[in-house]
C-alpha positions in Angstrom: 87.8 108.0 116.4 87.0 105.4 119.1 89.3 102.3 119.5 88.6 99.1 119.8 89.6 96.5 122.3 89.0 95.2 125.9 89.8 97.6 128.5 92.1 96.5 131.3 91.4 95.5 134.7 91.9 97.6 137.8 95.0 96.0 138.7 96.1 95.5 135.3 95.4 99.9 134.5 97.5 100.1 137.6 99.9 98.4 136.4 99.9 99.9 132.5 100.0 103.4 134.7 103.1 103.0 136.2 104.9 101.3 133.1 106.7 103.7 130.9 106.6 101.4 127.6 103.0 101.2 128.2 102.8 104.4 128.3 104.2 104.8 125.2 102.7 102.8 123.0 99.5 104.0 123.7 100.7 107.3 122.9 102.1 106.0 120.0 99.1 104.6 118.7 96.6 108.0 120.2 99.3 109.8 117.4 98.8 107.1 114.6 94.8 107.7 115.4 94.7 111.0 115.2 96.8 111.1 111.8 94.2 108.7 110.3 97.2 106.2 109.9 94.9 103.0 110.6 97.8 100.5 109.5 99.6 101.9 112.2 96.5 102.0 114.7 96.7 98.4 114.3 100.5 97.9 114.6 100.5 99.4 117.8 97.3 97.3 119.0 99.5 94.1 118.1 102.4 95.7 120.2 100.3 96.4 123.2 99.1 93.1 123.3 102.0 91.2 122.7 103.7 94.0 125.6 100.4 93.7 128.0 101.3 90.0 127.4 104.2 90.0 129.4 102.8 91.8 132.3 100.7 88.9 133.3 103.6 86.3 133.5 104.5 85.1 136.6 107.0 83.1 137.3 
């Protein structure tokens, strides 16, 4: 099952890679995938967003 959604930039991937809450979100949402669970696939795509979000304030 493919997801959709916009891939990251280079810095931004770097960034996600090195994040543990990143990390596991997309896990979580790989796990919601694979269990057909699309309610949840879509939970954890708001989730990322709102947490991807945050990486790109500055202050």
């Amino acid at each position: 099952m493919a997801l959709s959604g916009s891939r990251p930039t280079s810095a931004a991937a770097s960034v996600m890679q090195e994040c543990r809450a990143c990390r596991d979100l997309e896990r979580g949402r790989m796990q919601a995938a694979a269990a057909r669970d699309l309610s949840k696939v879509t939970d954890f795509s708001v989730l990322i967003a709102r947490h991807r979000a945050r990486h790109r304030v500055t202050p």
